[in-house]
ROZAVEX-837913 format. One record per residue (C-alpha): residue in one letter; z, x, y. Coordinates in nm, 3 decimals, decimal comma, padded with zeros to 5 digits. Example, Ala and Ser with C-alpha at 12.3 -4.5 7.8 and 13.67 -1.06 7.14 Angstrom:
BEGIN
<a; <00,780; 01,230; -00,450>> <s; <00,714; 01,367; -00,106>> 
//
This chain:
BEGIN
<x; <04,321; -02,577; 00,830>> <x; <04,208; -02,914; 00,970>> <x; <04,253; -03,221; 00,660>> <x; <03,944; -03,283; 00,666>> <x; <03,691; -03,049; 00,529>> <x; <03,412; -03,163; 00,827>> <x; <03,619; -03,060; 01,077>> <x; <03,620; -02,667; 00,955>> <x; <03,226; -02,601; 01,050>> <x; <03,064; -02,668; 01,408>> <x; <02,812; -02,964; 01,388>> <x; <02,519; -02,669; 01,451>> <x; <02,648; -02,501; 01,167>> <x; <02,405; -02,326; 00,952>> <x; <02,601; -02,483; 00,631>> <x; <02,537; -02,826; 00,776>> <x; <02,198; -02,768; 00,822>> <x; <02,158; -02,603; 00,446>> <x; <02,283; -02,915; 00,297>> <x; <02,102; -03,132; 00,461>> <x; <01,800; -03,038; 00,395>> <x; <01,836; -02,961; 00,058>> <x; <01,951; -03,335; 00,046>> <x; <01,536; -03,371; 00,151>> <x; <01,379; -03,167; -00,131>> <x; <01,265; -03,276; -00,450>> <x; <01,556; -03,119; -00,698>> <x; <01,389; -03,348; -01,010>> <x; <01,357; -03,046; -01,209>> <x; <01,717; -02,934; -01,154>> <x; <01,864; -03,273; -01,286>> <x; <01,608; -03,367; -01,547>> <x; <01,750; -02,961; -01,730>> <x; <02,048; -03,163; -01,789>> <x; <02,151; -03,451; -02,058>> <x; <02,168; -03,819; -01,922>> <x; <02,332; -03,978; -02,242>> <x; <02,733; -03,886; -02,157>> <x; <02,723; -03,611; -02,449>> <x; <02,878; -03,307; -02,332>> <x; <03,089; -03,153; -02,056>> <x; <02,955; -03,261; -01,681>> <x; <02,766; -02,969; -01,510>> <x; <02,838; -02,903; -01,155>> <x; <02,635; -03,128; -00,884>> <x; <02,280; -02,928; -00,899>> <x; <02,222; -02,997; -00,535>> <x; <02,562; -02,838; -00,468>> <x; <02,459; -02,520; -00,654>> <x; <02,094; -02,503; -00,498>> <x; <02,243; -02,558; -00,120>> <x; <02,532; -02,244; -00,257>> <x; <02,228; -02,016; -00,380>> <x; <01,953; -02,111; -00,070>> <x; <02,279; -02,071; 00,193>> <x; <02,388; -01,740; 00,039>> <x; <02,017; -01,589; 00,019>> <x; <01,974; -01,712; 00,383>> <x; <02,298; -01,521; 00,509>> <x; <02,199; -01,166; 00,318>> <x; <02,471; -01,232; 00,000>> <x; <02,285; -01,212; -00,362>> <x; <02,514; -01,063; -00,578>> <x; <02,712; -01,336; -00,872>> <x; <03,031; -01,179; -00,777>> <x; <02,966; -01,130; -00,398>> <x; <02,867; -01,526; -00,376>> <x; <03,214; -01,571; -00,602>> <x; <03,444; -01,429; -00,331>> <x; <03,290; -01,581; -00,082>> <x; <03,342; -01,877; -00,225>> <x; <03,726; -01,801; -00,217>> <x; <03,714; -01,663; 00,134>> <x; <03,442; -01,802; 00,376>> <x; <03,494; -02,116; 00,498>> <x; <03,103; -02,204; 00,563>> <x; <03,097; -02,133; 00,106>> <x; <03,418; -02,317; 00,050>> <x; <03,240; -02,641; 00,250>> <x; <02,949; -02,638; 00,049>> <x; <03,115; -02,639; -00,295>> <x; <03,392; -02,841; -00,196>> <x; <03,648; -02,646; -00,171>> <x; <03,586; -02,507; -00,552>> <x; <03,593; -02,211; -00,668>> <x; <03,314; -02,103; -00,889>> <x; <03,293; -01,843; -01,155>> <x; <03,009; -01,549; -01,088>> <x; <02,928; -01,619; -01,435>> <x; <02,846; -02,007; -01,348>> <x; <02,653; -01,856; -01,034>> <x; <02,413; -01,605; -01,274>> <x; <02,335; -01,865; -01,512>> <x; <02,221; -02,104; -01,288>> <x; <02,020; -01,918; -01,134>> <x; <01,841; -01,794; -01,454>> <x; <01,845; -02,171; -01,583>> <x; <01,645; -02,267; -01,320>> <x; <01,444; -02,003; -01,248>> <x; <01,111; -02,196; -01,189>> <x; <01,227; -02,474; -01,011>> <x; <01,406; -02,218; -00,768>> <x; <01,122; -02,056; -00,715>> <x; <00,940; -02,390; -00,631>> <x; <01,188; -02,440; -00,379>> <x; <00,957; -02,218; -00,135>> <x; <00,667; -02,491; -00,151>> <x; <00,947; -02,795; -00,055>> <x; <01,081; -02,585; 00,234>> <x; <00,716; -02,516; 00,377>> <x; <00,615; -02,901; 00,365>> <x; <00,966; -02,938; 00,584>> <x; <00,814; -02,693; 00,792>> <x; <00,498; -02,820; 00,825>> <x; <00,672; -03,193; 00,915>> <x; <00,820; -02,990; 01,207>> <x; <00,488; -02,830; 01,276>> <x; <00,565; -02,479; 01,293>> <x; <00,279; -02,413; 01,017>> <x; <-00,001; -02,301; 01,235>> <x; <-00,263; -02,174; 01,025>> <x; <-00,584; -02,108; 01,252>> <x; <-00,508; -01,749; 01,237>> <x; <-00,286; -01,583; 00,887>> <x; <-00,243; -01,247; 00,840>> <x; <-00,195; -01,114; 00,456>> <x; <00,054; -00,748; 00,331>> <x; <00,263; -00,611; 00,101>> <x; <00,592; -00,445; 00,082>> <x; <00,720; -00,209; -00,162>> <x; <01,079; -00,336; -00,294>> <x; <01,292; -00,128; -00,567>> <x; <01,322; -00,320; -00,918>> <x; <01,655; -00,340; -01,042>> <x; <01,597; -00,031; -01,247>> <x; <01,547; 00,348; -01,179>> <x; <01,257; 00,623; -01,236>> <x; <01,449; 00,813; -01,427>> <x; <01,474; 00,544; -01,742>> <x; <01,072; 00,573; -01,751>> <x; <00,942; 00,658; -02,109>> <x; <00,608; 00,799; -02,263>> <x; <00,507; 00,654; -02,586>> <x; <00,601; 00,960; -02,766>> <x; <00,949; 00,923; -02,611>> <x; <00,983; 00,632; -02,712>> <x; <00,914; 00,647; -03,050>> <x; <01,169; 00,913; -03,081>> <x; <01,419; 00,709; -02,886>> <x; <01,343; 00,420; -03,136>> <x; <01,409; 00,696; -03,454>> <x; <01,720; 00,843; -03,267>> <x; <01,861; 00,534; -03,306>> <x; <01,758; 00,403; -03,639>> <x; <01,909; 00,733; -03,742>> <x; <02,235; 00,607; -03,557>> <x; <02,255; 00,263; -03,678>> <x; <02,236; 00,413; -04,047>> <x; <02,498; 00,653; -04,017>> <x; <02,713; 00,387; -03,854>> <x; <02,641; 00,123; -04,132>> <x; <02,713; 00,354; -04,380>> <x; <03,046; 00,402; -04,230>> <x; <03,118; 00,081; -04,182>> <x; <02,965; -00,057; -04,544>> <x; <03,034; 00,232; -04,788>> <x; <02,876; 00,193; -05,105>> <x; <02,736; -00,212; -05,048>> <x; <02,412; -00,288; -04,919>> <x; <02,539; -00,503; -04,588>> <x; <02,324; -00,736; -04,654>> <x; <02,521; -00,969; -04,848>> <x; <02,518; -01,355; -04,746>> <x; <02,787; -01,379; -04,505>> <x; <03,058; -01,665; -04,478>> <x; <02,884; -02,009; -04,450>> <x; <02,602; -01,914; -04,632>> <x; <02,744; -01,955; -04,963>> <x; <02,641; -02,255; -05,069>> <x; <02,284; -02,453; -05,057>> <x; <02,479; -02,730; -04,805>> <x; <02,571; -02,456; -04,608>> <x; <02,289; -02,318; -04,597>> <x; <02,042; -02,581; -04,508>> <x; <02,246; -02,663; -04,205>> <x; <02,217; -02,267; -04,080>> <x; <01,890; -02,279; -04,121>> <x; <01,813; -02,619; -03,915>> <x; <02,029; -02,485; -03,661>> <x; <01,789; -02,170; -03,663>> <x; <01,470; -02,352; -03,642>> <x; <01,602; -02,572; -03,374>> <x; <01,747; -02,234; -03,138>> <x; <01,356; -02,088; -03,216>> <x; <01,171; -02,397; -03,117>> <x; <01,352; -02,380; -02,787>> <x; <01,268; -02,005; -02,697>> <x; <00,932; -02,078; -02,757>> <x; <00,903; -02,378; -02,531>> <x; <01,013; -02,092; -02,256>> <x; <00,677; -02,009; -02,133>> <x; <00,776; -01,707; -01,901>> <x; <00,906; -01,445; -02,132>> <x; <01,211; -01,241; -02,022>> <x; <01,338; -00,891; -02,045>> <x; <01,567; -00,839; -02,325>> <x; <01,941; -00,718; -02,253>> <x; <01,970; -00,483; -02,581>> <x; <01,825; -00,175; -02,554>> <x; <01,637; -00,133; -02,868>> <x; <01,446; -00,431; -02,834>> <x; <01,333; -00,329; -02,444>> <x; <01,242; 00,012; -02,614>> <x; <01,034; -00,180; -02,880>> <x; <00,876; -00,372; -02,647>> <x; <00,772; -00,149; -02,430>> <x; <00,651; 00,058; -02,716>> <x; <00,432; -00,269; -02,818>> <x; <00,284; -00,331; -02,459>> <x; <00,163; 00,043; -02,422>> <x; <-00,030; -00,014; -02,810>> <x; <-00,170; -00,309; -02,653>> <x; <-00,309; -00,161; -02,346>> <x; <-00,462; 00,088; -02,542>> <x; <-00,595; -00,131; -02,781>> <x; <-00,784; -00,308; -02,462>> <x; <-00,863; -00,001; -02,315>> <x; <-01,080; 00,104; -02,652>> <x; <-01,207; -00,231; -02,662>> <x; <-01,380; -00,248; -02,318>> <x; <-01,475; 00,103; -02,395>> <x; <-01,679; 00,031; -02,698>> <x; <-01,840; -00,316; -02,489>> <x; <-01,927; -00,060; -02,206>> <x; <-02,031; 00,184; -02,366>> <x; <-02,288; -00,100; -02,571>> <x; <-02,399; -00,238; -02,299>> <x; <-02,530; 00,069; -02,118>> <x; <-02,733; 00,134; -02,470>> <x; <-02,944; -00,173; -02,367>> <x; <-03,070; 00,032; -02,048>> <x; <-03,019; -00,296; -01,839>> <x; <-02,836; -00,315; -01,499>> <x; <-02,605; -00,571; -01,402>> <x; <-02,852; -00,725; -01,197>> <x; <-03,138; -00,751; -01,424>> <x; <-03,354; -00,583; -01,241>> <x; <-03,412; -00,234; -01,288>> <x; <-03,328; 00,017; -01,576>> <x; <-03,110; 00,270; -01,673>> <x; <-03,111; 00,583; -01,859>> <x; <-02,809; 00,576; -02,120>> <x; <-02,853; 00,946; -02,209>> <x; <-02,650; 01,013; -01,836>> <x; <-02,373; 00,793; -01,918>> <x; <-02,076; 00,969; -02,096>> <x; <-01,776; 00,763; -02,275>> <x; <-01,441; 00,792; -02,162>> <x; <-01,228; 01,023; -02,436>> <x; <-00,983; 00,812; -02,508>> <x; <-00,617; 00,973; -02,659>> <x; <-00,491; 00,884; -03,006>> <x; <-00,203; 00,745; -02,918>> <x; <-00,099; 00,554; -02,537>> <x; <-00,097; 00,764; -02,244>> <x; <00,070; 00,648; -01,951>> <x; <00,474; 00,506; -01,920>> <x; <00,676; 00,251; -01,906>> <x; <01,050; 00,134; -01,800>> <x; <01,267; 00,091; -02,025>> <x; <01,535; -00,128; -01,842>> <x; <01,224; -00,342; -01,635>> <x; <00,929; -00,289; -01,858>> <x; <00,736; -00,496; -01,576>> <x; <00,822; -00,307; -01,312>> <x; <00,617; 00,039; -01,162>> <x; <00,673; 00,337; -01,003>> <x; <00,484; 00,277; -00,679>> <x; <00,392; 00,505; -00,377>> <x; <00,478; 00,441; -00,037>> <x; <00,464; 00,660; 00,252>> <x; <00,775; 00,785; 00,176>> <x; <00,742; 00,898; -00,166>> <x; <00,813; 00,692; -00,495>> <x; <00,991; 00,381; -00,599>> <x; <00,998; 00,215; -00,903>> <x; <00,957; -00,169; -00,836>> <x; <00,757; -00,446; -00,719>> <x; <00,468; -00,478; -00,437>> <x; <00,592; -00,806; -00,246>> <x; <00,314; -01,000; -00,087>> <x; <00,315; -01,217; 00,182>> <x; <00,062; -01,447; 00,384>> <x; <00,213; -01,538; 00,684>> <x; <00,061; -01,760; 00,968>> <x; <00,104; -01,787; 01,312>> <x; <00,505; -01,826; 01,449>> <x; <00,566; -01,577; 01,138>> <x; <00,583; -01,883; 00,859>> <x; <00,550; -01,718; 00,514>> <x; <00,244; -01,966; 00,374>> <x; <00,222; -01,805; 00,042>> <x; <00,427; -01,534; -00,158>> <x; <00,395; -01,350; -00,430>> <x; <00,476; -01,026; -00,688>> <x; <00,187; -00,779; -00,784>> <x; <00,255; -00,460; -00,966>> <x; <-00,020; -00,282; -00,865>> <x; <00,041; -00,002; -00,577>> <x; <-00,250; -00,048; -00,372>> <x; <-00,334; -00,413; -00,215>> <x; <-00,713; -00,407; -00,324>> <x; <-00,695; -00,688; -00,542>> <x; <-00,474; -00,914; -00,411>> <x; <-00,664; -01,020; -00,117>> <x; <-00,850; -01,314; -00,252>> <x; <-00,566; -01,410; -00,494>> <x; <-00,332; -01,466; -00,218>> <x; <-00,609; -01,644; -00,029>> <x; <-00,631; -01,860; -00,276>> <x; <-00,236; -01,981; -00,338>> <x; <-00,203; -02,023; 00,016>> <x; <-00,474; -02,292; 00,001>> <x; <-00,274; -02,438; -00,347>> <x; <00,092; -02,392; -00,131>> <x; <-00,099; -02,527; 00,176>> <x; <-00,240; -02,876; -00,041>> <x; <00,107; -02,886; -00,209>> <x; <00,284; -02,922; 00,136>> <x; <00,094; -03,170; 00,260>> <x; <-00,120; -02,961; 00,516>> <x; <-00,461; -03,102; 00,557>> <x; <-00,582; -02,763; 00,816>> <x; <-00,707; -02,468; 00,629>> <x; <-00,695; -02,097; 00,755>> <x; <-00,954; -02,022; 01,025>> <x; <-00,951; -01,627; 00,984>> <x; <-00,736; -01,384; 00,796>> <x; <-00,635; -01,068; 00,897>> <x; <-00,578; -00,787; 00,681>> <x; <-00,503; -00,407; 00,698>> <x; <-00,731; -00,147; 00,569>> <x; <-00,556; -00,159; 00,198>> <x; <-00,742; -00,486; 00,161>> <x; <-01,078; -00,372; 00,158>> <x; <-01,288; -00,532; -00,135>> <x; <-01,647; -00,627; -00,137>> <x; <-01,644; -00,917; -00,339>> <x; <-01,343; -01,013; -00,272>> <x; <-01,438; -01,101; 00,178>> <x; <-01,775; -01,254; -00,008>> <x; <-01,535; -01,466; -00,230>> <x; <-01,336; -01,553; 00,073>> <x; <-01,604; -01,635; 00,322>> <x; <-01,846; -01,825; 00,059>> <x; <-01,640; -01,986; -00,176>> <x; <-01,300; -02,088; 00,056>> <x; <-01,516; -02,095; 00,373>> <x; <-01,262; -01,884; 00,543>> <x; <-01,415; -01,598; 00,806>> <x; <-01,185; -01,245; 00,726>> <x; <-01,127; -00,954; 00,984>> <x; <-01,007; -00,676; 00,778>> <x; <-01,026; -00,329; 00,902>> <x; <-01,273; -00,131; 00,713>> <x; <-01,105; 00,184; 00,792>> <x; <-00,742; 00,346; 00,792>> <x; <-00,664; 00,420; 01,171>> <x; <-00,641; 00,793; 01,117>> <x; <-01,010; 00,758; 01,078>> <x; <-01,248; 00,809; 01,330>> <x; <-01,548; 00,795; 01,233>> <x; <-01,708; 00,556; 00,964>> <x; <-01,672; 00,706; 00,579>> <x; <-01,953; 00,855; 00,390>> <x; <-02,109; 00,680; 00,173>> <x; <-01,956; 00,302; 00,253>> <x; <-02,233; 00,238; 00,552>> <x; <-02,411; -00,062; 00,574>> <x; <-02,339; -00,445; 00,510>> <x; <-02,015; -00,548; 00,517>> <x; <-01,863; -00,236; 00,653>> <x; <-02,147; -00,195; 00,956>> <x; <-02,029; -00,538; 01,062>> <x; <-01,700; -00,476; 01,061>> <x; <-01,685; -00,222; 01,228>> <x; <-01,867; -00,323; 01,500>> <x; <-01,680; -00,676; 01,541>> <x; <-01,361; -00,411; 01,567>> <x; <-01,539; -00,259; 01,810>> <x; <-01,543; -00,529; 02,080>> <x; <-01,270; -00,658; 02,282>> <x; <-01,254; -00,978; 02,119>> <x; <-01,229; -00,853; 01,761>> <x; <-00,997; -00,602; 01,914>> <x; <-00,778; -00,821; 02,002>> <x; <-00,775; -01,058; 01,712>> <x; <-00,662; -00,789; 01,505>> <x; <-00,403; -00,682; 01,707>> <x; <-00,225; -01,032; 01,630>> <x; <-00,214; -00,923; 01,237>> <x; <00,084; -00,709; 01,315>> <x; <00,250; -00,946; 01,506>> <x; <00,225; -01,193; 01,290>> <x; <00,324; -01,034; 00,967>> <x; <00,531; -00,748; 01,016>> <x; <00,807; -00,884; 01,137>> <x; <00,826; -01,099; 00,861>> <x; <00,945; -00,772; 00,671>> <x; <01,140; -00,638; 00,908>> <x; <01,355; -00,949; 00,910>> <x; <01,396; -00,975; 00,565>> <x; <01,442; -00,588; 00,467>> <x; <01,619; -00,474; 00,773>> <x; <01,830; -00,814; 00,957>> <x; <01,891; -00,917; 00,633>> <x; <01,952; -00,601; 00,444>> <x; <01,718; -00,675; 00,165>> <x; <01,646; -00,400; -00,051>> <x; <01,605; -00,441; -00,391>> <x; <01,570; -00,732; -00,665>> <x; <01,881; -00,792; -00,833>> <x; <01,709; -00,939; -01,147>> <x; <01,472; -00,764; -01,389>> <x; <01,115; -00,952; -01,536>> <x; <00,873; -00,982; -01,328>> <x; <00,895; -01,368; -01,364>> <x; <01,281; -01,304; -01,208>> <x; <01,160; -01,082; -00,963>> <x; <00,885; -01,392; -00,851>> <x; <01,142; -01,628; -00,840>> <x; <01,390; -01,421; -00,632>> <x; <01,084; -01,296; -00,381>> <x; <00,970; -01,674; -00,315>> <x; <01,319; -01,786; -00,286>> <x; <01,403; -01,509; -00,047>> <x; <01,101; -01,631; 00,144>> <x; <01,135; -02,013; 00,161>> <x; <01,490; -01,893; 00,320>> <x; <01,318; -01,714; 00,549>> <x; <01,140; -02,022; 00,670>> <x; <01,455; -02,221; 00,636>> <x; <01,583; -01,987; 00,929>> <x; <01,305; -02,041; 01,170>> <x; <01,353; -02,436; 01,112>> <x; <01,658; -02,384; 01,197>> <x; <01,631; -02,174; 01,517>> <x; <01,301; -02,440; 01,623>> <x; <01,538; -02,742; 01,601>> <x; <01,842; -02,595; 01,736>> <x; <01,629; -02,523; 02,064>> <x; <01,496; -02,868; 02,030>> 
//
């Protein structure tokens, strides 16, 4: 190998390019996680790790232990960490460290982008792809289940104790508790480990088991708690006789209240409580709907996780970060028209759109197996549609929704051989899905000034 560690990589080199313009973004957050008195041992350069994780996403490697090797055996790794070698361990915590401020990452690379001015955002186009959690089907639970998973091993952990403790209780004060001294400096050691998990705002998954099962056995109590809750406001408010509107009455001897069951229906997972088991057109899979608002030249503007399988609600939502993402990059132009398939239908949600962020939609009212319009949906909204559809013009407009957006996916599921989220939470999941993204990005920079 050459002495000199510049001459191992081309001067095009994707590595080279990686570095350099991580060298551009704002990594405050990454430094300021880290003590600036001397105290402790030094952490590894944070731009070095960032440029590591951004360079491996970007080249389809995600795995702690896959980034690891390569670190030992690719020479485009070994240039960006210096020729160290870095633990898989080092590599995972890291990344869960920062896990905000990686996923902010997606907003620097889109202002780069923008300076380049391959953000074109007269025409966007807005969908969603299923991805797999890092979790399976088969570990979903009903609340019945598990409450009886949750005795099972209560049952367990008492047969085991009484193994392991005999005839004592098990609680005695263990060693270092003994005196008050001793005792006082547990407990301010305590206090001080609580105060910092509650100054973590986005709450994680927990790795044991038993407290995942609890947890999820908490959530599905709480959603049925809400769920009898707006029952009972309901089911008040259509006592008064009075519609929404004010304007006309209504008969509340025709309404009648949804029989609620004693206990949660529904389930949960018990290794990603966040996640869902979503339908595609394939069938089932339990994870995450990715969403994506992409403008023209196929720049992902916006990007983020909903767990919801259908795309009705996320229309305005993702309208509406785009703008934030847009403002946050520096980009004075706001979207002209966005495109959407038929999933995206919502009333309110195109009146929200074109009245509130002055932003004309084209969003097909219709799936394209249908031919005629639907019963029951005429008039409005859906009359107009269809008829804008209907000409050449609007025609063609729509046409560039596919274009624009779908290849997005295709890149990043099938090129890139991206699958399924390799972290768990659906705060993880966010972080992963918007760094995956800003890579994304990163590569067209990179192809736009390499044929400059």
């Amino acid at each position: 190998m050459p002495p000199s560690l510049r001459d191992w990589l081309p001067a095009n080199h994707l590595a080279w390019f990686v570095m350099e313009t991580v060298d551009e973004l704002d990594l405050g957050p990454f430094y300021r996680a880290y003590r600036a008195d001397g105290h402790g041992r030094a952490a590894l350069e944070p731009s070095m790790m960032v440029s590591l994780l951004v360079y491996a996403y970007a080249v389809g490697v995600r795995s702690a232990r896959a980034i690891e090797r390569r670190c030992r055996e690719d020479v485009a790794f070994r240039v960006i960490t210096a020729n160290q070698t870095l633990d898989h361990a080092t590599i995972a915590r890291f990344r869960v460290r920062h896990e905000r401020a990686i996923s902010d990452l997606f907003t620097g690379v889109l202002g780069l982008c923008a300076k380049a001015g391959l953000v074109k955002v007269g025409v966007v186009a807005v969908d969603g792809t299923k991805i797999a959690a890092s979790a399976t089907h088969h570990q979903n639970r009903s609340y019945r289940q598990i409450a009886e998973e949750i005795l099972k091993e209560a049952g367990e952990i008492d047969a085991a104790e009484d193994e392991l403790y005999g005839e004592k209780r098990g609680d005695e004060l263990p060693e270092g508790f003994g005196t008050a001294t001793e005792r006082r400096a547990r407990l301010r050691e305590a206090k001080l480990a609580l105060d910092a998990e509650r100054a973590v705002k986005a709450k994680k998954v927990p790795r044991d088991r038993a407290k995942r099962l609890k947890e999820c056995r908490a959530r599905m109590e709480q959603d049925l708690a809400l769920r009898r809750r707006v029952e009972a406001e309901h089911v008040a408010w259509r006592a008064k006789g009075i519609a929404r509107d004010g304007s006309r009455k209504m008969n509340p001897h025709y309404y009648r209240p949804a029989v609620l069951p004693k206990e949660p229906d529904g389930k949960l997972n018990v290794t990603d409580p966040d996640s869902r088991n979503l339908k595609t057109t394939r069938g089932y899979v339990q994870g995450y709907n990715a969403q994506a608002l992409v403008g023209e030249g196929q720049i992902v503007i916006a990007a983020e996780i909903s767990t919801d399988t259908y795309d009705t609600g996320n229309l305005e939502p993702m309208v509406a970060r785009a703008l934030e993402e847009l403002a946050a990059a520096g980009v004075v132009d706001r979207p002209g028209v966005a495109l959407a398939d038929a999933g995206y239908w919502r009333n309110d949600a195109i009146e929200k759109i074109v009245n509130e962020h002055h932003i004309q939609t084209l969003i097909a009212p219709d799936a394209d197996k249908r031919k005629g319009p639907r019963p029951g949906r005429r008039g409005g909204l859906y009359d107009h549609a269809r008829q804008i559809l209907a000409t050449d013009w609007g025609g063609q407009l729509y046409l560039k929704r596919q274009g624009i957006v779908e290849p997005v996916f295709a890149q990043i599921k099938s090129n890139r051989g991206f699958r399924r989220f390799s972290r768990r939470g659906r705060s993880a999941v966010r972080s992963e899905w918007r760094l995956l993204t800003a890579t994304h990005n990163l590569l067209k920079l990179h192809q736009h000034l390499q044929a400059a």
